[in-house]
HTML snippet that shows the backbone in 3Dmol.js (N, CA, C, O; Angstrom):
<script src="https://3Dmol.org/build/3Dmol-min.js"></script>
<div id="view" style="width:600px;height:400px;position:relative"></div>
<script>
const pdb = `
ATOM      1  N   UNK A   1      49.775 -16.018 -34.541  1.00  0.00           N
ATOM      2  CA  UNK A   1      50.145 -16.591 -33.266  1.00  0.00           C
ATOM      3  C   UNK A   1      48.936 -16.520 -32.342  1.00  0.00           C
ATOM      4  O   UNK A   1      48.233 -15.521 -32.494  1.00  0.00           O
ATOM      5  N   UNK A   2      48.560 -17.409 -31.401  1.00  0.00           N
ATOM      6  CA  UNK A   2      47.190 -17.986 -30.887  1.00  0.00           C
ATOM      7  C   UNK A   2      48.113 -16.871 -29.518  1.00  0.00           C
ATOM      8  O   UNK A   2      49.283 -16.550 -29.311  1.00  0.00           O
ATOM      9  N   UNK A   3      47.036 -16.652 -28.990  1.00  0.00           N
ATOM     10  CA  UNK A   3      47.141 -16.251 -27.443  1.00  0.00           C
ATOM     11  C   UNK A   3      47.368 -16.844 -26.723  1.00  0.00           C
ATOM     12  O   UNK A   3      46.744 -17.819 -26.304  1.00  0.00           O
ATOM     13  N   UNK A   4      48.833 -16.178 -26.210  1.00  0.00           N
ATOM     14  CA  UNK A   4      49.157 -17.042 -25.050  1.00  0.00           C
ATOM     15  C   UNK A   4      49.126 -17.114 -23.553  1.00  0.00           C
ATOM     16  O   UNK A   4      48.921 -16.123 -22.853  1.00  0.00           O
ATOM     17  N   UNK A   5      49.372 -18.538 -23.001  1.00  0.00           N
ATOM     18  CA  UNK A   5      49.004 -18.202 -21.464  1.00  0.00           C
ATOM     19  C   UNK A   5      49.810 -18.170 -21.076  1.00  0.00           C
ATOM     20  O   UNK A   5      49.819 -19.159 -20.343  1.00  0.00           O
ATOM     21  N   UNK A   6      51.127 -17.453 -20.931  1.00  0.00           N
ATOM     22  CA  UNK A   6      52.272 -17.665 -20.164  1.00  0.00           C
ATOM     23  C   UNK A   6      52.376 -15.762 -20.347  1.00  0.00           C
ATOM     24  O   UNK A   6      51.544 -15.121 -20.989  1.00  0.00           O
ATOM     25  N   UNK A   7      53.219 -15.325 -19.840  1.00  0.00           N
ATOM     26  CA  UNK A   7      53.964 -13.875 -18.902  1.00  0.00           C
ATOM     27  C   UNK A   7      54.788 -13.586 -19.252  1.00  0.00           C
ATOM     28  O   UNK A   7      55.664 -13.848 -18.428  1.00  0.00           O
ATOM     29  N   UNK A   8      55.231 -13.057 -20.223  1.00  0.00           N
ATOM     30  CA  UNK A   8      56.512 -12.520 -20.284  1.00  0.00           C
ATOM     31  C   UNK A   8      56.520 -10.666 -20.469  1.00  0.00           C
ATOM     32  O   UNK A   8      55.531  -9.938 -20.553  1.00  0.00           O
ATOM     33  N   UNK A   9      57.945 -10.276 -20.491  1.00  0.00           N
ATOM     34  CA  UNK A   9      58.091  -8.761 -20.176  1.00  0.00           C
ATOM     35  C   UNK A   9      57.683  -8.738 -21.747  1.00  0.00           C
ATOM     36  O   UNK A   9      57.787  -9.692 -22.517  1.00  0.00           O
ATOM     37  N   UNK A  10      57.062  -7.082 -22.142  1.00  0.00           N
ATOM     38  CA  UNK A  10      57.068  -6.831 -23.130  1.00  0.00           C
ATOM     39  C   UNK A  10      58.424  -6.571 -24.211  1.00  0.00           C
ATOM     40  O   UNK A  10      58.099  -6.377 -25.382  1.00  0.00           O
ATOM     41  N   UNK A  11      59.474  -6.559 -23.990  1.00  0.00           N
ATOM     42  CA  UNK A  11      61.078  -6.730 -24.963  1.00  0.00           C
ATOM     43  C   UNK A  11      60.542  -8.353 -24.922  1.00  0.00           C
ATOM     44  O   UNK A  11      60.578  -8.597 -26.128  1.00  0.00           O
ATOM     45  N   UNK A  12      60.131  -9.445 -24.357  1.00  0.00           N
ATOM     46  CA  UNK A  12      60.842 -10.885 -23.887  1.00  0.00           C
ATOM     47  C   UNK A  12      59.461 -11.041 -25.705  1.00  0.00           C
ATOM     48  O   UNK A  12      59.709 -11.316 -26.879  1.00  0.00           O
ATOM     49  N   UNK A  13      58.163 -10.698 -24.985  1.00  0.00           N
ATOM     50  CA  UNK A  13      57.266 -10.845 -26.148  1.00  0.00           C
ATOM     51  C   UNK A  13      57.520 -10.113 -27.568  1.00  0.00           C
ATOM     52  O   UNK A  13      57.187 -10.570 -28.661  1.00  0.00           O
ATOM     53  N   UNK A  14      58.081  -9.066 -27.366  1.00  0.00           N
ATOM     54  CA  UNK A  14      58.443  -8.355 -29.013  1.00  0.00           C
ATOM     55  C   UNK A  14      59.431  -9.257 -29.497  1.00  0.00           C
ATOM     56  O   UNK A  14      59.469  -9.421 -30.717  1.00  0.00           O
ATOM     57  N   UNK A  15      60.391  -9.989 -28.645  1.00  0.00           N
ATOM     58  CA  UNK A  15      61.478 -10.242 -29.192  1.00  0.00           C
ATOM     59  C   UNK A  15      61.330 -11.826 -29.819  1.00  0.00           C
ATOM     60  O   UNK A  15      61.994 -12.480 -30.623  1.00  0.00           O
ATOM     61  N   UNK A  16      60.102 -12.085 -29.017  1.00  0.00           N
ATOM     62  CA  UNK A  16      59.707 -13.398 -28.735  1.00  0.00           C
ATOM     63  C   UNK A  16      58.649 -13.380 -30.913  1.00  0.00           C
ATOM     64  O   UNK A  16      58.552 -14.163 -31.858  1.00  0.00           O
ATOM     65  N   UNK A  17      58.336 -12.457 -30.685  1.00  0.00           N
ATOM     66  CA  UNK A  17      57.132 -12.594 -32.250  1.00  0.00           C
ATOM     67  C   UNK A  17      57.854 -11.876 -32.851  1.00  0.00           C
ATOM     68  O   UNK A  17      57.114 -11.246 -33.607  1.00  0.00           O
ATOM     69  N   UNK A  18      59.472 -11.376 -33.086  1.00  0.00           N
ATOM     70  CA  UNK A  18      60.259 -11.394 -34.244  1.00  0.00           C
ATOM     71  C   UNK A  18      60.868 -12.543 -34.225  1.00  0.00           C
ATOM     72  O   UNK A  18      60.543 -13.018 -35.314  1.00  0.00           O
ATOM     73  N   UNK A  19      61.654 -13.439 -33.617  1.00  0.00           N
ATOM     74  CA  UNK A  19      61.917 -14.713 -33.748  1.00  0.00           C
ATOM     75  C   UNK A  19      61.000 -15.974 -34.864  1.00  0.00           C
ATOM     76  O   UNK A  19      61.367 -16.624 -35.843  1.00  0.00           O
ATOM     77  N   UNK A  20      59.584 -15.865 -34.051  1.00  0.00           N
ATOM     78  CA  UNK A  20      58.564 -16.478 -34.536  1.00  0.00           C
ATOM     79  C   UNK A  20      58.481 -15.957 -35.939  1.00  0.00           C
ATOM     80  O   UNK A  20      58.593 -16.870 -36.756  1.00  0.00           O
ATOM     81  N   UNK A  21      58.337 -14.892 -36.415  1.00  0.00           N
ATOM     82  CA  UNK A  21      58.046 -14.437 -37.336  1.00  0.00           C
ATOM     83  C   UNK A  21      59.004 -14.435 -38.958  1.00  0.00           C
ATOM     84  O   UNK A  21      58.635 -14.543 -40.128  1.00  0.00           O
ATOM     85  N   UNK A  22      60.557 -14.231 -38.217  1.00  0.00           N
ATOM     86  CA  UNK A  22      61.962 -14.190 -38.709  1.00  0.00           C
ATOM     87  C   UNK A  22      62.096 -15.615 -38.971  1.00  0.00           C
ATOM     88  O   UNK A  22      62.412 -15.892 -40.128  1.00  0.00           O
ATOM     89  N   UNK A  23      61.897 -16.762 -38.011  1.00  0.00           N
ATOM     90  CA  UNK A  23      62.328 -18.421 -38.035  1.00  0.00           C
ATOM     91  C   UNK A  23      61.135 -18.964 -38.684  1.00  0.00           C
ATOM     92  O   UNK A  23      61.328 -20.109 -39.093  1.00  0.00           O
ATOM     93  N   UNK A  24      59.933 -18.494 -38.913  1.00  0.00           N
ATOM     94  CA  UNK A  24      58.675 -19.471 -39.482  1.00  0.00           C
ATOM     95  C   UNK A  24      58.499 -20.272 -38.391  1.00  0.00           C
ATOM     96  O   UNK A  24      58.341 -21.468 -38.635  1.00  0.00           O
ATOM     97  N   UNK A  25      58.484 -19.861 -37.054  1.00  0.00           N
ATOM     98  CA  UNK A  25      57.976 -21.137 -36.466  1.00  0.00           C
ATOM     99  C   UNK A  25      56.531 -21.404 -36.275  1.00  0.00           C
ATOM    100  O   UNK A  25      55.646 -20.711 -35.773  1.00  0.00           O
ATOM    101  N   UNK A  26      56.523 -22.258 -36.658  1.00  0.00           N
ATOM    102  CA  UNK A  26      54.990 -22.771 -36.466  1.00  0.00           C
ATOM    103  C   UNK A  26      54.229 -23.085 -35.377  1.00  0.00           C
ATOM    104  O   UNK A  26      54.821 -23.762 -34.536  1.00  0.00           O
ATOM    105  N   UNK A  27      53.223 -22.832 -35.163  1.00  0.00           N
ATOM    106  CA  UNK A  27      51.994 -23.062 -34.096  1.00  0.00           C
ATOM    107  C   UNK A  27      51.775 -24.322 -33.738  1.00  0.00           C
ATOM    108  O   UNK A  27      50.842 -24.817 -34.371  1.00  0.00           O
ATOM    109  N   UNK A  28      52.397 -25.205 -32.777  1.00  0.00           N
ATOM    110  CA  UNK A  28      52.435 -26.519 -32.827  1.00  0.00           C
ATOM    111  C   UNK A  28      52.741 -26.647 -31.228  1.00  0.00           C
ATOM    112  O   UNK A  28      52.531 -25.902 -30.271  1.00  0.00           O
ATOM    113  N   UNK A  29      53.296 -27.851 -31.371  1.00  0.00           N
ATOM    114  CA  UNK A  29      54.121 -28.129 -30.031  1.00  0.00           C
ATOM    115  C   UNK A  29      55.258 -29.133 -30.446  1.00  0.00           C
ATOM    116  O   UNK A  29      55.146 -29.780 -31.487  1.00  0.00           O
ATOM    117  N   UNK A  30      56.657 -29.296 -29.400  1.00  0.00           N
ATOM    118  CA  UNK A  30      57.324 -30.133 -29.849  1.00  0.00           C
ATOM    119  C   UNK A  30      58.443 -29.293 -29.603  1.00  0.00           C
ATOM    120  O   UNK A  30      59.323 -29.988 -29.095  1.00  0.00           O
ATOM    121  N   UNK A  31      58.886 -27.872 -29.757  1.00  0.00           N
ATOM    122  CA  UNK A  31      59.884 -27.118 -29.650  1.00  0.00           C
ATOM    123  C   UNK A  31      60.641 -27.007 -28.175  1.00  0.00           C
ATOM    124  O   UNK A  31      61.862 -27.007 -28.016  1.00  0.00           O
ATOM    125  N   UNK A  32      59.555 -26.905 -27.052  1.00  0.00           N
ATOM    126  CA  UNK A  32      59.667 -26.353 -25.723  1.00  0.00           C
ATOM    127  C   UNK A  32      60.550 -27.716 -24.599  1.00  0.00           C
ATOM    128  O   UNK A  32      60.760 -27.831 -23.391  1.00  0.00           O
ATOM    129  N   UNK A  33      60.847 -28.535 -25.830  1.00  0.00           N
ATOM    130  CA  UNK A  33      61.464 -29.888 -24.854  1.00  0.00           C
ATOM    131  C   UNK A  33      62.964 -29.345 -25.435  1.00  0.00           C
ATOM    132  O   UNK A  33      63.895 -29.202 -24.642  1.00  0.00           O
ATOM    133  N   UNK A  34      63.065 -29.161 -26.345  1.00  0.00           N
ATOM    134  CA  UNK A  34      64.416 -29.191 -27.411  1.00  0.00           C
ATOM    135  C   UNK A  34      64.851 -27.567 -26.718  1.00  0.00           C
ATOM    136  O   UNK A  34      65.710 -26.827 -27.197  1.00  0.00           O
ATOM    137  N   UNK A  35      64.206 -27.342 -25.773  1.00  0.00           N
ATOM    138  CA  UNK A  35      64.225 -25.510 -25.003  1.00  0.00           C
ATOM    139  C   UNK A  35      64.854 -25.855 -24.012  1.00  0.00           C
ATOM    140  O   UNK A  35      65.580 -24.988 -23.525  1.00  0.00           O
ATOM    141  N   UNK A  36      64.825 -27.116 -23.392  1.00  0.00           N
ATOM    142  CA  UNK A  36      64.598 -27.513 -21.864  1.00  0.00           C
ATOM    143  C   UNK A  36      64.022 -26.713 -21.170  1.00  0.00           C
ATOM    144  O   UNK A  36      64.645 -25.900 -20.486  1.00  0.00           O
ATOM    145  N   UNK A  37      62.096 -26.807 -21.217  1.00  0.00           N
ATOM    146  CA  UNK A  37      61.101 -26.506 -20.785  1.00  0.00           C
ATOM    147  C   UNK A  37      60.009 -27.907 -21.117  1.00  0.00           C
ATOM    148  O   UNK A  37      59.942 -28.740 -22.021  1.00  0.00           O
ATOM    149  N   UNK A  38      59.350 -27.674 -20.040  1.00  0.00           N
ATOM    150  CA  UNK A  38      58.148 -28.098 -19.263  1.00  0.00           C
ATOM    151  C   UNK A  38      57.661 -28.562 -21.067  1.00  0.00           C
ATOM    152  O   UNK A  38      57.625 -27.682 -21.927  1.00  0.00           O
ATOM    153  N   UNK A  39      57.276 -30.248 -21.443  1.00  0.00           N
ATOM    154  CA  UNK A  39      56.948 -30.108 -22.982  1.00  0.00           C
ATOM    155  C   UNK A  39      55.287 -29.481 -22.456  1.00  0.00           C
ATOM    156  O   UNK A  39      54.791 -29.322 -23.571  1.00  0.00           O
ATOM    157  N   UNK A  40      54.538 -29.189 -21.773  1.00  0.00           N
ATOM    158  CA  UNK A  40      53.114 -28.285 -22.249  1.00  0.00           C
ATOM    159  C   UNK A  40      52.972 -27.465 -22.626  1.00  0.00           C
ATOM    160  O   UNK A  40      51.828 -27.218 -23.008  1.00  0.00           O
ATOM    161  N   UNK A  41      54.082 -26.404 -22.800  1.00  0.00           N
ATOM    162  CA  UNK A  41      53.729 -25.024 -24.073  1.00  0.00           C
ATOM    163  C   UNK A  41      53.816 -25.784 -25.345  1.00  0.00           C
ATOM    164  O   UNK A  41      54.315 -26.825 -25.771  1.00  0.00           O
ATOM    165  N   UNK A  42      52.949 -24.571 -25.844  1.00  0.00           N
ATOM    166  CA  UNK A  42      52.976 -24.446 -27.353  1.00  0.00           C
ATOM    167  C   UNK A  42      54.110 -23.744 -27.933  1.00  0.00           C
ATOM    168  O   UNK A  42      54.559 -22.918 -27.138  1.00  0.00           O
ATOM    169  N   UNK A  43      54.797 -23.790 -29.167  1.00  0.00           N
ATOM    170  CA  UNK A  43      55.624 -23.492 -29.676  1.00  0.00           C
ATOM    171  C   UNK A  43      55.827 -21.821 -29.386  1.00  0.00           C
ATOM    172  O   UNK A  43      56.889 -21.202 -29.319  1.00  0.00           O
ATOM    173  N   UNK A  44      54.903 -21.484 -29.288  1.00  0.00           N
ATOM    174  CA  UNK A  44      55.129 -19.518 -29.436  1.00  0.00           C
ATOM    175  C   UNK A  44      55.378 -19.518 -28.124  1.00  0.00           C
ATOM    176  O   UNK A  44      56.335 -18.795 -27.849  1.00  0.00           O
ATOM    177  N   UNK A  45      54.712 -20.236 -26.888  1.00  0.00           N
ATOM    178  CA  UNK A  45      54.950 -19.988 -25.727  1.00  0.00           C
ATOM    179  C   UNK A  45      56.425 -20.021 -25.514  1.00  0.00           C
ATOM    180  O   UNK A  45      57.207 -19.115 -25.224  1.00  0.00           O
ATOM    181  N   UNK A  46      56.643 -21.522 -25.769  1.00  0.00           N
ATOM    182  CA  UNK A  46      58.415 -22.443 -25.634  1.00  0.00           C
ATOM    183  C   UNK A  46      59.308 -20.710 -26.018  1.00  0.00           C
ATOM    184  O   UNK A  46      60.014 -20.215 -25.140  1.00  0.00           O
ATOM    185  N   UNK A  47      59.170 -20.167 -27.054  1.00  0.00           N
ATOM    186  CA  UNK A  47      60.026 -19.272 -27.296  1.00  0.00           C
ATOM    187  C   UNK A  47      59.899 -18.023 -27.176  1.00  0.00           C
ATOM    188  O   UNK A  47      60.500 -17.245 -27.916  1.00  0.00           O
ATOM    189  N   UNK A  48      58.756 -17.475 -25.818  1.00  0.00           N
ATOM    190  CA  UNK A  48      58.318 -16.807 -25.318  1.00  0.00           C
ATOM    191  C   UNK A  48      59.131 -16.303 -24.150  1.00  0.00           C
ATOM    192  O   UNK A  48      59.721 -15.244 -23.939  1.00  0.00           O
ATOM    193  N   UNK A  49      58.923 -17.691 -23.292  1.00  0.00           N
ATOM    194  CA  UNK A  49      59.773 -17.870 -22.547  1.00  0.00           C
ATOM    195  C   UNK A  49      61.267 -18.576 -22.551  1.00  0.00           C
ATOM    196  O   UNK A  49      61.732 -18.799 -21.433  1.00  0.00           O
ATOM    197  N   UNK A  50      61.707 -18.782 -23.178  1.00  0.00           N
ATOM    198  CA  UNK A  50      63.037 -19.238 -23.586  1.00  0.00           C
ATOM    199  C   UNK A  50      63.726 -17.633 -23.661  1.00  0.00           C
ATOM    200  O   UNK A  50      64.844 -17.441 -23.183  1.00  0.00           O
ATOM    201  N   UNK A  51      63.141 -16.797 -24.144  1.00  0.00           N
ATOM    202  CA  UNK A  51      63.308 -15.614 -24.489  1.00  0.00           C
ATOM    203  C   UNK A  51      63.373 -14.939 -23.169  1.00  0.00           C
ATOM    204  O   UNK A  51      64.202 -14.029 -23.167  1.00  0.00           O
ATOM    205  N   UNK A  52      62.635 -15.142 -21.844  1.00  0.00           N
ATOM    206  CA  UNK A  52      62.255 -14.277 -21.317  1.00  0.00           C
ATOM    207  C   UNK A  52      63.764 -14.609 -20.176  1.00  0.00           C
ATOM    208  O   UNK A  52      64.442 -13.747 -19.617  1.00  0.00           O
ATOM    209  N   UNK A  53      63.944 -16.126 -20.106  1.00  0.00           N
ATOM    210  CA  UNK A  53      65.047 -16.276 -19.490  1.00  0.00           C
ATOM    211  C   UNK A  53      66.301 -15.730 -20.073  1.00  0.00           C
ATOM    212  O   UNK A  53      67.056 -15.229 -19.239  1.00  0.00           O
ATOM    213  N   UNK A  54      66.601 -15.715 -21.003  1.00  0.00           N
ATOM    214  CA  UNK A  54      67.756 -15.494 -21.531  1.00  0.00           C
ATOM    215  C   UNK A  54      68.275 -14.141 -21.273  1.00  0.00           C
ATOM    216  O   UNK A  54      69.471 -13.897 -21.111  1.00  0.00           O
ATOM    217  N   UNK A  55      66.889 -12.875 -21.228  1.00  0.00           N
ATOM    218  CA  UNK A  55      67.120 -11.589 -20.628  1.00  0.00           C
ATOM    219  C   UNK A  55      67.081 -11.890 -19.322  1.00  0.00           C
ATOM    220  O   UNK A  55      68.006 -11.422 -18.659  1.00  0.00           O
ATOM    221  N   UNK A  56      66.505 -12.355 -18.917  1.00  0.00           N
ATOM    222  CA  UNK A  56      66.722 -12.447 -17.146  1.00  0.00           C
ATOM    223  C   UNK A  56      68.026 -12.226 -16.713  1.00  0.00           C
ATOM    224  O   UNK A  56      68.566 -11.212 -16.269  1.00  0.00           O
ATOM    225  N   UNK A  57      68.508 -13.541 -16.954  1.00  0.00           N
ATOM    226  CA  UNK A  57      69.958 -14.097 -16.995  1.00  0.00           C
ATOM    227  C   UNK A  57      70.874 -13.618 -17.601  1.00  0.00           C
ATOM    228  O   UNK A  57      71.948 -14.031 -17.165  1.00  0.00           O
ATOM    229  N   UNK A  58      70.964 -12.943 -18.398  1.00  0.00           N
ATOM    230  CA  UNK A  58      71.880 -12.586 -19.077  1.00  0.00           C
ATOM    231  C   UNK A  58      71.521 -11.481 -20.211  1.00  0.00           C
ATOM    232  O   UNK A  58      71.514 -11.776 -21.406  1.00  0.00           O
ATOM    233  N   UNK A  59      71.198 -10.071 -19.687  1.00  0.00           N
ATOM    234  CA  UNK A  59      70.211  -8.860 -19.890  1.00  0.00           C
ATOM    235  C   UNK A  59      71.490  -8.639 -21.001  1.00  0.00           C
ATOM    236  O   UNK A  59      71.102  -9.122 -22.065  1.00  0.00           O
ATOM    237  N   UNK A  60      72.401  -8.277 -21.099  1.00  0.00           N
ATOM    238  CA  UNK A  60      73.809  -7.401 -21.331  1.00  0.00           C
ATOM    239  C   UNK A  60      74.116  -8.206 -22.758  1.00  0.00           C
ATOM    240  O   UNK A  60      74.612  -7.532 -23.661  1.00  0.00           O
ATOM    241  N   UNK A  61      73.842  -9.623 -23.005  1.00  0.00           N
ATOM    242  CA  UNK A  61      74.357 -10.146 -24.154  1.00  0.00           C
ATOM    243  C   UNK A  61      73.249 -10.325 -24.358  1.00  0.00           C
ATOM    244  O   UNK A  61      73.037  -9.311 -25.023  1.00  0.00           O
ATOM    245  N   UNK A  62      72.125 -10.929 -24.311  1.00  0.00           N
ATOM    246  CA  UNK A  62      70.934 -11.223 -25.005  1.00  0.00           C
ATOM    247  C   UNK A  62      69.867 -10.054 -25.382  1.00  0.00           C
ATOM    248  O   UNK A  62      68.799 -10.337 -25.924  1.00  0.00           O
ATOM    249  N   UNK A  63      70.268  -8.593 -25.026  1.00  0.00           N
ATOM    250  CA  UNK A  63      69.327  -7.795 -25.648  1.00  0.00           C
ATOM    251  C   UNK A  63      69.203  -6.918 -26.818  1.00  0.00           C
ATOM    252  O   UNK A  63      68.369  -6.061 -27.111  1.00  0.00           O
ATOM    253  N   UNK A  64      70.933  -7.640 -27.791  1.00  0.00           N
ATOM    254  CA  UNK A  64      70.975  -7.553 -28.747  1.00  0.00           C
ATOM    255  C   UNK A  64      69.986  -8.627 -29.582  1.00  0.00           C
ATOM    256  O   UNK A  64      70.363  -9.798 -29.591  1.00  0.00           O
ATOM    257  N   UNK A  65      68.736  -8.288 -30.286  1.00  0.00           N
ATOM    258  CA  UNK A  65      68.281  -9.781 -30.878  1.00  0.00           C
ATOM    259  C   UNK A  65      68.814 -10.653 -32.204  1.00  0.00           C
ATOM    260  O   UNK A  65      68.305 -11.738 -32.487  1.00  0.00           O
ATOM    261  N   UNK A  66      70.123  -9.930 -33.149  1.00  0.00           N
ATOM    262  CA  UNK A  66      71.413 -10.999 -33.536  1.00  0.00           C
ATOM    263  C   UNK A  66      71.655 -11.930 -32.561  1.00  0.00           C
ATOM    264  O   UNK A  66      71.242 -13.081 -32.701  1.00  0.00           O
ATOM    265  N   UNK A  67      72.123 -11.669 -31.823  1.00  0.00           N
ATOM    266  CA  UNK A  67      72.969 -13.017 -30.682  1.00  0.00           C
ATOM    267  C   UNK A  67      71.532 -13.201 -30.025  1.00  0.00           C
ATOM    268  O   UNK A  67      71.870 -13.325 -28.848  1.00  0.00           O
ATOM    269  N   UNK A  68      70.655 -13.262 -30.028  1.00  0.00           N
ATOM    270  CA  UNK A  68      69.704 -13.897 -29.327  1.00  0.00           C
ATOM    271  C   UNK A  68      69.027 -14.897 -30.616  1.00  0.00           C
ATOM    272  O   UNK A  68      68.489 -15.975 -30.362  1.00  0.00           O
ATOM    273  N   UNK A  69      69.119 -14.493 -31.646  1.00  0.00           N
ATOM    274  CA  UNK A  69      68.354 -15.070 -33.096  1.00  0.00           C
ATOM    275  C   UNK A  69      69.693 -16.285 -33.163  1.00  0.00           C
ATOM    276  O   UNK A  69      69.457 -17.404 -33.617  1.00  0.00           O
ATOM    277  N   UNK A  70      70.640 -16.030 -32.822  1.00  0.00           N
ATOM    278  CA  UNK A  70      71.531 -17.113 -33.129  1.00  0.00           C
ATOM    279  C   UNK A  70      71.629 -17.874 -32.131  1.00  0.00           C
ATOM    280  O   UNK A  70      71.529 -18.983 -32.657  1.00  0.00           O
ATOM    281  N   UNK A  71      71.752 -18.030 -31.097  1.00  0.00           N
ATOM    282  CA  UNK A  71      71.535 -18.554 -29.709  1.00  0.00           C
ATOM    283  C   UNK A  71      70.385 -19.534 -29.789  1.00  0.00           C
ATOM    284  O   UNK A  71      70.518 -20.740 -29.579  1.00  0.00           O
ATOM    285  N   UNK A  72      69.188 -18.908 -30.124  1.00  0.00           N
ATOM    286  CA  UNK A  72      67.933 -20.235 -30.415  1.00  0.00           C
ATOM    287  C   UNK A  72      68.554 -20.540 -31.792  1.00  0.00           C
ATOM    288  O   UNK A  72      68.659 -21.766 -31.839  1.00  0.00           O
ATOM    289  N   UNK A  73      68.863 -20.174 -32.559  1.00  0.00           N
ATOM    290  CA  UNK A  73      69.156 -20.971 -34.556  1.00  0.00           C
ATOM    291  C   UNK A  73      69.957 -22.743 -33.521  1.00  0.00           C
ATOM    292  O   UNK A  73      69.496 -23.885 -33.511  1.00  0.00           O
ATOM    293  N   UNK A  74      71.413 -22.100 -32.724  1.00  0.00           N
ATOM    294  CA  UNK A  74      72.269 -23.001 -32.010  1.00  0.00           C
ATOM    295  C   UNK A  74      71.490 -23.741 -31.389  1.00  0.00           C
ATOM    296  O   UNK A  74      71.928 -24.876 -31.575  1.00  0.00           O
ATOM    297  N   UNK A  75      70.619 -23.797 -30.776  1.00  0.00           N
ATOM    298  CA  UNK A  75      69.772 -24.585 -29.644  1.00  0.00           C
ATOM    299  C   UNK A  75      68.438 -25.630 -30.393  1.00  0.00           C
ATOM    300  O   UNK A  75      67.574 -26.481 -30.182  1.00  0.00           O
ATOM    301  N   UNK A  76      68.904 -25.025 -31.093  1.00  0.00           N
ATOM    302  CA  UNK A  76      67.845 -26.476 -32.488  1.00  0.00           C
ATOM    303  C   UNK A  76      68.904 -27.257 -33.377  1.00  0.00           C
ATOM    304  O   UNK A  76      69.840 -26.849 -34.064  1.00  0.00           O
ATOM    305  N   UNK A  77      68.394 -28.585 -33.102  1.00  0.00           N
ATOM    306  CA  UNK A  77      69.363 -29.309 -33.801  1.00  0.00           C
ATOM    307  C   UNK A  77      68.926 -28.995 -35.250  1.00  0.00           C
ATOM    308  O   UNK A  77      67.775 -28.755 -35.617  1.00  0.00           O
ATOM    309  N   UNK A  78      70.372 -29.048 -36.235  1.00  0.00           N
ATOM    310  CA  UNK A  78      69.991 -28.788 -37.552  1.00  0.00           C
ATOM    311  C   UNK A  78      68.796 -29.159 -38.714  1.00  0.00           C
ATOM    312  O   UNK A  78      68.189 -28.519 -39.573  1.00  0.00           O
ATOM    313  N   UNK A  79      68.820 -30.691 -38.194  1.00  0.00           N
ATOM    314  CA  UNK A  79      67.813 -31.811 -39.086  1.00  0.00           C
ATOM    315  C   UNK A  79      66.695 -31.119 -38.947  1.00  0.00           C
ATOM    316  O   UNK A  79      66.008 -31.234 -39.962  1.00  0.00           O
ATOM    317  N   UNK A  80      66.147 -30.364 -38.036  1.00  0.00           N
ATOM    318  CA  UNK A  80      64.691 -29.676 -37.409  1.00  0.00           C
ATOM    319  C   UNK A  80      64.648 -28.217 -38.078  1.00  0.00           C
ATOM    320  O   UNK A  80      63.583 -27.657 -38.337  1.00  0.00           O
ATOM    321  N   UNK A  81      65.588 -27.799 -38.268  1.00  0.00           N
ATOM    322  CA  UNK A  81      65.514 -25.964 -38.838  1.00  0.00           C
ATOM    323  C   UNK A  81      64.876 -26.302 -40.396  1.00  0.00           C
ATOM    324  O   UNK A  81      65.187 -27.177 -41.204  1.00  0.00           O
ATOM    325  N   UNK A  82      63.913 -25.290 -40.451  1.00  0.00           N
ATOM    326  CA  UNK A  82      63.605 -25.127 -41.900  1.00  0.00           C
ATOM    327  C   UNK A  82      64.836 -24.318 -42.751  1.00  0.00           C
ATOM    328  O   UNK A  82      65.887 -23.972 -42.213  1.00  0.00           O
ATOM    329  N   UNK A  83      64.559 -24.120 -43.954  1.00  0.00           N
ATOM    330  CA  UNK A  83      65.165 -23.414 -44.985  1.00  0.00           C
ATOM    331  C   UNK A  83      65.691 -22.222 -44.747  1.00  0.00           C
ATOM    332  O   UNK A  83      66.859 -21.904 -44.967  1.00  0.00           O
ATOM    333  N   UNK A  84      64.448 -21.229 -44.087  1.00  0.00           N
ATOM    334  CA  UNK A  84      65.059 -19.634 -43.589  1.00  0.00           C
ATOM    335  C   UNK A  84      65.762 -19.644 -41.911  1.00  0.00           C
ATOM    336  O   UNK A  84      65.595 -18.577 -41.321  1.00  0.00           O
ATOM    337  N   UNK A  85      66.310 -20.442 -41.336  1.00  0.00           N
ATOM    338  CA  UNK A  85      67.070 -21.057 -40.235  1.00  0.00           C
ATOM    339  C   UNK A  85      68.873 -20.241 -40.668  1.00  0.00           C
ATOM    340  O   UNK A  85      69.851 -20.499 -39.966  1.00  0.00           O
TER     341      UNK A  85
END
`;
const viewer = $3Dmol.createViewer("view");
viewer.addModel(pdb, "pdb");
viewer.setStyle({}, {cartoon: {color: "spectrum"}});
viewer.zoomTo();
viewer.render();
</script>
């Protein structure tokens, strides 16, 4: 994963590069629209921060990372998930 320019809490980033790591997502762009985010991140960013809101907002259910791993799996349309999805 390339270095990123965006901020997140350190849980938002750990939770953020087991996702990445767990989903195969790739180093690209294209993810962060299908996020409803800004399309100029890069893919690690998009789910950096996708991540970082979800604890914001909703600390109590999303800081289990099961229901947070399923929450983004839900938020990608199927045709787009690879194999380990």
């Amino acid at each position: 994963m390339a270095k990123s320019n965006v901020w997140v809490t350190p849980k938002a980033g750990k939770f953020s590069k087991m996702l990445i790591d767990d989903l195969h997502i790739i180093d690209g762009v294209g993810l962060a629209s299908i996020l409803n985010l800004a399309p100029v991140y890069t893919n690690s960013e998009a789910v950096a921060l996708w991540v970082q809101e979800k604890l914001t907002n909703e600390y109590e259910r999303y800081s289990d990372y099961g229901l947070l791993r399923c929450s983004l799996v839900g938020s990608v349309p199927a045709f787009l998930q690879g194999e380990c999805w």
